[in-house]
MMTF fields as JSON, N, C-alpha, C and O atoms, coordinates in Angstrom:
{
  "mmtfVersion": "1.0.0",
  "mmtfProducer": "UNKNOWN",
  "numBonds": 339,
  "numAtoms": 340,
  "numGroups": 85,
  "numChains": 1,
  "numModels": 1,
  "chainsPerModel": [1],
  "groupsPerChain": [85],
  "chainIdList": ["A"],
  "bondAtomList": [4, 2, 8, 6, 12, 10, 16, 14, 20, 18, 24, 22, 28, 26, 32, 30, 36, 34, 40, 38, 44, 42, 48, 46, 52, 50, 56, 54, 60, 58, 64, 62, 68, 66, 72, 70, 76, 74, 80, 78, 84, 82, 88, 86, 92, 90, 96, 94, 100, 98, 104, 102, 108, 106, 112, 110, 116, 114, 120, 118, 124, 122, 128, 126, 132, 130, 136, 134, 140, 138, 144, 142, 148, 146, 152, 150, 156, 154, 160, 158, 164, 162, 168, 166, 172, 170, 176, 174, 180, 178, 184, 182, 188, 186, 192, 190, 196, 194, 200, 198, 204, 202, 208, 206, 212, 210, 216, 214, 220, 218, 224, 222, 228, 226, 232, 230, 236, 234, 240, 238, 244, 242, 248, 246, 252, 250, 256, 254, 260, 258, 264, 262, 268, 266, 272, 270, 276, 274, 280, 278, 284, 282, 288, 286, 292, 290, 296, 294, 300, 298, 304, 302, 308, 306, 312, 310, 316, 314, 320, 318, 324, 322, 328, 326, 332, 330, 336, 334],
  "bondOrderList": [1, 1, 1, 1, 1, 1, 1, 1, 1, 1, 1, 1, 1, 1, 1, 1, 1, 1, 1, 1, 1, 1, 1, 1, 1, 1, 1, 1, 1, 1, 1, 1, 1, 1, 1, 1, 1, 1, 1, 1, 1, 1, 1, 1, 1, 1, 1, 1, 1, 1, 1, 1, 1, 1, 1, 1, 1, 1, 1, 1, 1, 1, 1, 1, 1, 1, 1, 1, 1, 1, 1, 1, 1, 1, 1, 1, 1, 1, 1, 1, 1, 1, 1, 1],
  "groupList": [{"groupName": "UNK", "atomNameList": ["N", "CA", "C", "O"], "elementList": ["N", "C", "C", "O"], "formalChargeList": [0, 0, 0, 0], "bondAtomList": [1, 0, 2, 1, 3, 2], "bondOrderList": [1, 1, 2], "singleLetterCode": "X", "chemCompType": "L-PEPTIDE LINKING"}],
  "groupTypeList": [0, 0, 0, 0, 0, 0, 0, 0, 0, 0, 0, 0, 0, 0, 0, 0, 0, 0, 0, 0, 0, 0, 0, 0, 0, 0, 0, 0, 0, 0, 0, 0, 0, 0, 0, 0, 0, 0, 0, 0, 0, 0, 0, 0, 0, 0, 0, 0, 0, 0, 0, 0, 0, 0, 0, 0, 0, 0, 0, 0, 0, 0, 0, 0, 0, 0, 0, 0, 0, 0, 0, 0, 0, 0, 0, 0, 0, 0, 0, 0, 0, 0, 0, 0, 0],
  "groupIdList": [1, 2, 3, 4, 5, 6, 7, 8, 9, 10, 11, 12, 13, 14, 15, 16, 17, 18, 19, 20, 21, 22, 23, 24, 25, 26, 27, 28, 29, 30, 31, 32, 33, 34, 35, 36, 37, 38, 39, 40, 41, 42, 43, 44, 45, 46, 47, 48, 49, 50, 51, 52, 53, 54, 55, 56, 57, 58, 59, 60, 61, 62, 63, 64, 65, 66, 67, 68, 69, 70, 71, 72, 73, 74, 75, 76, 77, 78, 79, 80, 81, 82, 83, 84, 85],
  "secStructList": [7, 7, 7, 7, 7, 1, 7, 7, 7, 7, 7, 7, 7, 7, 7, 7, 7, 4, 4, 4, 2, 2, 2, 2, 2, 2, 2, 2, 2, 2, 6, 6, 7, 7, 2, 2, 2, 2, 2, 2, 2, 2, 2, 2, 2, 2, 2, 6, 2, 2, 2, 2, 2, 2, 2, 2, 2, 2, 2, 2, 2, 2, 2, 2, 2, 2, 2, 2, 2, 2, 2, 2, 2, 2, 2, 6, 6, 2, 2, 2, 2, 6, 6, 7, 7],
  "xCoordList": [0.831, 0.0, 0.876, 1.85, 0.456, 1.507, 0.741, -0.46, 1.885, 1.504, 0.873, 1.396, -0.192, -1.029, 0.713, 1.321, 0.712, 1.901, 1.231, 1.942, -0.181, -1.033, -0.636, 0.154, -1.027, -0.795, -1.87, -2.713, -2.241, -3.829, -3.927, -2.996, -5.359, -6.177, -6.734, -6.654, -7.37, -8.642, -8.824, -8.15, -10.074, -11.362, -11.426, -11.167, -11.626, -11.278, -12.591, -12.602, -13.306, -14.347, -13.637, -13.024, -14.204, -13.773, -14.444, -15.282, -14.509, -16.037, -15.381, -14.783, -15.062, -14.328, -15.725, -16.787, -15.408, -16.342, -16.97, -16.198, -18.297, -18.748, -17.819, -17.489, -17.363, -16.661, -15.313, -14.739, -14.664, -13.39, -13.866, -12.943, -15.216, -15.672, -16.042, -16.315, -16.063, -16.278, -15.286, -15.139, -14.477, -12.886, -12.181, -11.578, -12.423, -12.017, -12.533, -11.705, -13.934, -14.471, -14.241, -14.196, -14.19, -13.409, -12.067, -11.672, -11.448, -9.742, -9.779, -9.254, -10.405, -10.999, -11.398, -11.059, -11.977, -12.711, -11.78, -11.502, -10.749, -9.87, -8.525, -8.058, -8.239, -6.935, -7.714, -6.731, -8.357, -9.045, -8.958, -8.804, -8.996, -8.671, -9.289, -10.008, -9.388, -10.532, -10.32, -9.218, -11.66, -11.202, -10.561, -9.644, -10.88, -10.523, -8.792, -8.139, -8.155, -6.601, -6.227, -5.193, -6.931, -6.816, -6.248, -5.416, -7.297, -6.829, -5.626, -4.708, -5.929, -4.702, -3.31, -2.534, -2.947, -1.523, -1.752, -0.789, -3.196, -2.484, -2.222, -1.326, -2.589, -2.334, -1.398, -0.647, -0.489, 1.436, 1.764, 2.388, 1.697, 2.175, 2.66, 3.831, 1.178, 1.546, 2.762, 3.855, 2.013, 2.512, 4.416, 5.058, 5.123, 5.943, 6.977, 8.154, 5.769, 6.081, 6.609, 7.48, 5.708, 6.156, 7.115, 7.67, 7.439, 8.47, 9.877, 10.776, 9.993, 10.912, 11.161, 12.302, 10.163, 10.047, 10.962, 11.962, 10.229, 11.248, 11.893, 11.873, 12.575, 13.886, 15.246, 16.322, 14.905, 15.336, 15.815, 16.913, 14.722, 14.656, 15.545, 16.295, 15.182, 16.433, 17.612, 18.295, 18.242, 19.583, 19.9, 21.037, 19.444, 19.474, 19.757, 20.623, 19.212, 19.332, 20.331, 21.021, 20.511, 21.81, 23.336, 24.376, 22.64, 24.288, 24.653, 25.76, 23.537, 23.83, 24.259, 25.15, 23.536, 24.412, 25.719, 26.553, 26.26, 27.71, 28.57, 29.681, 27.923, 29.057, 28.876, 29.862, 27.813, 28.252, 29.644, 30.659, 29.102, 30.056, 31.524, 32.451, 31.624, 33.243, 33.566, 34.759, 32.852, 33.215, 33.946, 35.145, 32.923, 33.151, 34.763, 35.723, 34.647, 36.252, 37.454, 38.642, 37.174, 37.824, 38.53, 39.634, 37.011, 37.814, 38.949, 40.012, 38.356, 39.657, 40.539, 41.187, 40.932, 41.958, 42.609, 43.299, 42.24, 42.722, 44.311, 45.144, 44.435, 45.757, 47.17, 48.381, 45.905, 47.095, 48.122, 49.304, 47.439, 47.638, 49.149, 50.087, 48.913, 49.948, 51.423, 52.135, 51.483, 52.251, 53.542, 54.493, 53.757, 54.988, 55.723, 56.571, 55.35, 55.677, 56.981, 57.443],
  "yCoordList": [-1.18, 0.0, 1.245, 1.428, 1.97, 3.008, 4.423, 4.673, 5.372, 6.076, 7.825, 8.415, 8.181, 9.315, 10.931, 11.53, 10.862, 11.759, 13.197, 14.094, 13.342, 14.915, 15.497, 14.853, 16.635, 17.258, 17.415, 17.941, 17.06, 17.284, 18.128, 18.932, 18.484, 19.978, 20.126, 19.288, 21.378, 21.971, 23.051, 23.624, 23.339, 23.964, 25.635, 25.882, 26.39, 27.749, 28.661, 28.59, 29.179, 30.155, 31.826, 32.32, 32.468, 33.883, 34.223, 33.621, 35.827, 36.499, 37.417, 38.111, 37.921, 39.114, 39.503, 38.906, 41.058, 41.338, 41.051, 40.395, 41.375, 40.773, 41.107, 40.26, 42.648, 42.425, 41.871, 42.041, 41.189, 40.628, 39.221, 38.409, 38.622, 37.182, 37.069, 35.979, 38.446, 38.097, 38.243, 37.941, 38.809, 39.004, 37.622, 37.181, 36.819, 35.616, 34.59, 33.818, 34.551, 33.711, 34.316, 33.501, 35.136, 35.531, 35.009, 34.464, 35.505, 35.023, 33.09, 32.311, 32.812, 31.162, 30.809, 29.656, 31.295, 30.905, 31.028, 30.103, 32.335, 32.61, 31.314, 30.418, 31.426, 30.179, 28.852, 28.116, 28.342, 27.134, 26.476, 25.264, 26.8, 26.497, 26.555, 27.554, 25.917, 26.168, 27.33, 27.878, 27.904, 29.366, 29.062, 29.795, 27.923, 27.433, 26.95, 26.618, 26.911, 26.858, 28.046, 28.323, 29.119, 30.274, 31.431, 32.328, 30.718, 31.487, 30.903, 31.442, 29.709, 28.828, 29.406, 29.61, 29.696, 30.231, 31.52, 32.151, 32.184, 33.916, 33.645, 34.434, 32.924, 32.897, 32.261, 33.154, 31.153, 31.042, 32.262, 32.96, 32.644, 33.795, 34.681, 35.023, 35.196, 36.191, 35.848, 36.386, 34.497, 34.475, 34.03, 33.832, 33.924, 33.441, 35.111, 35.471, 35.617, 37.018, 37.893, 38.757, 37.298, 38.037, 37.373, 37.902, 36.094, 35.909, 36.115, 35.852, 36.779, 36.809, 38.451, 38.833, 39.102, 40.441, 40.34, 40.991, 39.231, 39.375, 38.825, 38.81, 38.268, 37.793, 38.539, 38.45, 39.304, 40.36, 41.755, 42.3, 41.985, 42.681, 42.408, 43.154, 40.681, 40.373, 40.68, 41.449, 40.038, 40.708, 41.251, 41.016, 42.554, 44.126, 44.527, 45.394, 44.087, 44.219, 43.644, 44.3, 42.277, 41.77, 42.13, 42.179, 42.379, 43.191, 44.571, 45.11, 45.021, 46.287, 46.456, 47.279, 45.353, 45.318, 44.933, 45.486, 43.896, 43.479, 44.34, 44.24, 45.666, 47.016, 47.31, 47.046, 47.94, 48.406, 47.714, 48.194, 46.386, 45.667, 45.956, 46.165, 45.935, 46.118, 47.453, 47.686, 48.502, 49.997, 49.564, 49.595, 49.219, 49.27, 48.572, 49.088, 47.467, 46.608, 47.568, 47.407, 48.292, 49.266, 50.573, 51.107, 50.74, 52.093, 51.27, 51.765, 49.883, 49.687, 49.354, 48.539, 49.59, 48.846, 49.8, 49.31, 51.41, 52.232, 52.695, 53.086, 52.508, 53.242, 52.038, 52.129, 50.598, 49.364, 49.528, 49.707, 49.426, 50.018, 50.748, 50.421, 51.773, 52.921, 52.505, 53.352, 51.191, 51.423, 50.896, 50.927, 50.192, 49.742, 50.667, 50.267, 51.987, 52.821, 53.473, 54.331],
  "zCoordList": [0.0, 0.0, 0.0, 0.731, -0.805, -0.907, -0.189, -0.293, 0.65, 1.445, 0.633, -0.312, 1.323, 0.661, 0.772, 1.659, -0.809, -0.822, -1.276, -1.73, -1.117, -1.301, -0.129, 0.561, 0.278, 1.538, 2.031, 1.305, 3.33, 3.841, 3.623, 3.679, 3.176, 2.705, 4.025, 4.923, 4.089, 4.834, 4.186, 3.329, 4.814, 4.373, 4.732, 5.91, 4.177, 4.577, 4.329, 3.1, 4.536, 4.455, 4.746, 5.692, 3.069, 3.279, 2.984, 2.313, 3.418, 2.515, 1.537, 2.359, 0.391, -0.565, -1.153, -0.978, -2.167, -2.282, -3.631, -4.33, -4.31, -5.423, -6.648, -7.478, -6.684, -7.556, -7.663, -8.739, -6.663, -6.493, -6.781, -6.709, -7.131, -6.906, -8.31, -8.813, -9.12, -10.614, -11.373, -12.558, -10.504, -11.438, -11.52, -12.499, -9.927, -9.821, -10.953, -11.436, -11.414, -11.787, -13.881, -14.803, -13.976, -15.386, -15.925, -16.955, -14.531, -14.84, -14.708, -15.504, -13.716, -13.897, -14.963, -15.227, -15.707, -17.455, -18.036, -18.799, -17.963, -19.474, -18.664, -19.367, -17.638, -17.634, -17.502, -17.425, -17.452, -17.555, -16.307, -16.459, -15.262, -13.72, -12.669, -12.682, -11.639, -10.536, -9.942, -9.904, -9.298, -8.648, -7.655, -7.282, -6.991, -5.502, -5.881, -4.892, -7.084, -7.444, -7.511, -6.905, -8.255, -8.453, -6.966, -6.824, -6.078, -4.579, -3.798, -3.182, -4.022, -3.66, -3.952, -3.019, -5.322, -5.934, -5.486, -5.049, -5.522, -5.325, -3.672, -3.369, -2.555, -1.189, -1.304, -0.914, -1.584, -1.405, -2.131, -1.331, -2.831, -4.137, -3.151, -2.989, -2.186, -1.149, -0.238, -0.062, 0.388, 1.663, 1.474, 2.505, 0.069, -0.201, -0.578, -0.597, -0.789, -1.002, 0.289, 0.383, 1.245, 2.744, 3.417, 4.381, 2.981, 3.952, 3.768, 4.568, 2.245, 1.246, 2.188, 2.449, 2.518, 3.231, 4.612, 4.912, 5.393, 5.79, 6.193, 7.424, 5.73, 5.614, 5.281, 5.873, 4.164, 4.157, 5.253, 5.372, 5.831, 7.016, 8.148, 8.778, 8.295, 9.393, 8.946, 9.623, 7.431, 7.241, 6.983, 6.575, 6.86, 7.206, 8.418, 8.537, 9.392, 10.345, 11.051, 11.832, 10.825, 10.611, 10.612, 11.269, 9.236, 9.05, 9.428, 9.406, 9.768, 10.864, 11.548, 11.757, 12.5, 13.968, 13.714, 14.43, 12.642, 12.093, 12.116, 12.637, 11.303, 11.211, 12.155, 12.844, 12.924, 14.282, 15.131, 15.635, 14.986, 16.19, 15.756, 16.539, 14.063, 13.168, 13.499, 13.306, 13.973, 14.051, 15.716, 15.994, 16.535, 17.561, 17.877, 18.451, 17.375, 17.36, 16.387, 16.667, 15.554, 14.952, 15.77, 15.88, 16.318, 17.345, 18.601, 18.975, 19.098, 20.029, 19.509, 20.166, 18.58, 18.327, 17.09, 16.196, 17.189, 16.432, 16.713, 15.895, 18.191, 18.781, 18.852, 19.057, 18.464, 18.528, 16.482, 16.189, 16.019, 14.749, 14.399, 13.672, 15.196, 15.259, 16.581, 17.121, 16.758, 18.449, 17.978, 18.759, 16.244, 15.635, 14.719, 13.921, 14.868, 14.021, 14.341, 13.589]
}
């Protein structure tokens, strides 16, 4: 018996508004696709979109604190620099 390799679904209830439910069901006719696929890709689309956000953000932030810390180790060690001269 071979093991179920789909990903459990569940069930989601949203309310959007009529004209966001006919745009859905147009763009469903012209790509030939379920609406319920249709929301599916634009919700990873997003949510693949935000984490890309931040992720970013952390290593920004990241590397911020990095230079800080390189300034900070820079200034002690400005007067060692100069002590073979």
């Amino acid at each position: 018996m071979q093991p179920n390799l789909q990903p459990k679904k569940a069930r989601l209830n949203v309310q959007i508004s009529s004209e966001l439910k006919n745009k859905l069901y147009q763009l469903s006719a012209f790509q030939g696709k379920k609406v319920s696929s249709l929301v599916r890709e634009s919700i990873e689309e997003k949510l693949t979109q935000i984490d890309k956000k931040i992720f970013e953000e952390k290593m920004k932030r990241a590397y911020q604190e990095l230079a800080q810390e390189n300034l900070k180790i820079s200034e002690d060690f400005k007067y060692v620099d100069t002590e073979n001269l």
